[in-house]
N, C-alpha and C positions, 0 to 999 in steps of 0.2 A: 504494500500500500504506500507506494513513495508520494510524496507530497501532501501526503493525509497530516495535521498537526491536531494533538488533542490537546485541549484547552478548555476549562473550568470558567463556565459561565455565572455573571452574579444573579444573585435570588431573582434581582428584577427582571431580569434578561428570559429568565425561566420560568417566572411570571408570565411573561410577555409571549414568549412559545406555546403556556397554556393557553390563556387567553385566545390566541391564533388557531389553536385545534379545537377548542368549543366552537368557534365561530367558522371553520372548517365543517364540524359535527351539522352545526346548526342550520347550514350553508341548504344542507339535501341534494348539493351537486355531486357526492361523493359513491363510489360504487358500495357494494357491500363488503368486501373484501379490505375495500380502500377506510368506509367507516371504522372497520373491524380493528383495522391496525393502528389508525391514528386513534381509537377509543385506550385500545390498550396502551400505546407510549404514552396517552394522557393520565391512566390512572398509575403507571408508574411515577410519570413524572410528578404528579401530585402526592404522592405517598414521599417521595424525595424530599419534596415543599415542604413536607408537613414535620419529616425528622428536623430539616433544617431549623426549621421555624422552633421547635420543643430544646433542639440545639443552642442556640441563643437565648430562648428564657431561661436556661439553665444560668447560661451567662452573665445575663442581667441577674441574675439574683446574686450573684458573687461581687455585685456592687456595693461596697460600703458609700451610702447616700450620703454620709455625714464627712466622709471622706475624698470622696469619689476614687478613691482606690480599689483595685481588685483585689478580694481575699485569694486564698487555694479553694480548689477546686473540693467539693466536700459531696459526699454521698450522702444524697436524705433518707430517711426512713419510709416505707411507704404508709401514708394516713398521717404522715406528721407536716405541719407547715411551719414556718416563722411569723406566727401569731401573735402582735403586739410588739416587735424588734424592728427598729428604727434607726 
């Protein structure tokens, strides 16, 4: 595959490719074959969206607000939140 470059797209960019295949979807120019396939890159591509997106709130929560410093990275419990810490 000479000439092929792989390159990591930002969120919005991949936003914007979904966005293109709903409207693709939406379109009803597309064959069934053709629906078929851009249906499925889009629910991958949105499951992708969706890790990134849980990816970054994790993020943000490792913001000290009073600081604007980022703590380490910390494993929560599950059913537990930071209730009332500011």
């Amino acid at each position: 595959m000479a000439g092929t470059k792989k390159y990591c797209k930002s969120f919005e960019q991949e936003m914007s490719s979904l966005s293109g295949m709903t409207e693709r979807l939406s379109s009803g120019e597309l064959t069934l074959e053709e629906s078929m396939r851009v249906y499925e890159d889009g629910m991958k591509l949105a499951d992708k969206l969706a890790k990134d997106l849980t990816a970054l709130e994790a993020r943000l929560e490792q913001i000290d607000i009073k600081t604007c410093a980022i703590g380490p990275m910390e494993e929560k419990e599950e059913g537990t939140e930071n209730v009332g810490t500011v």
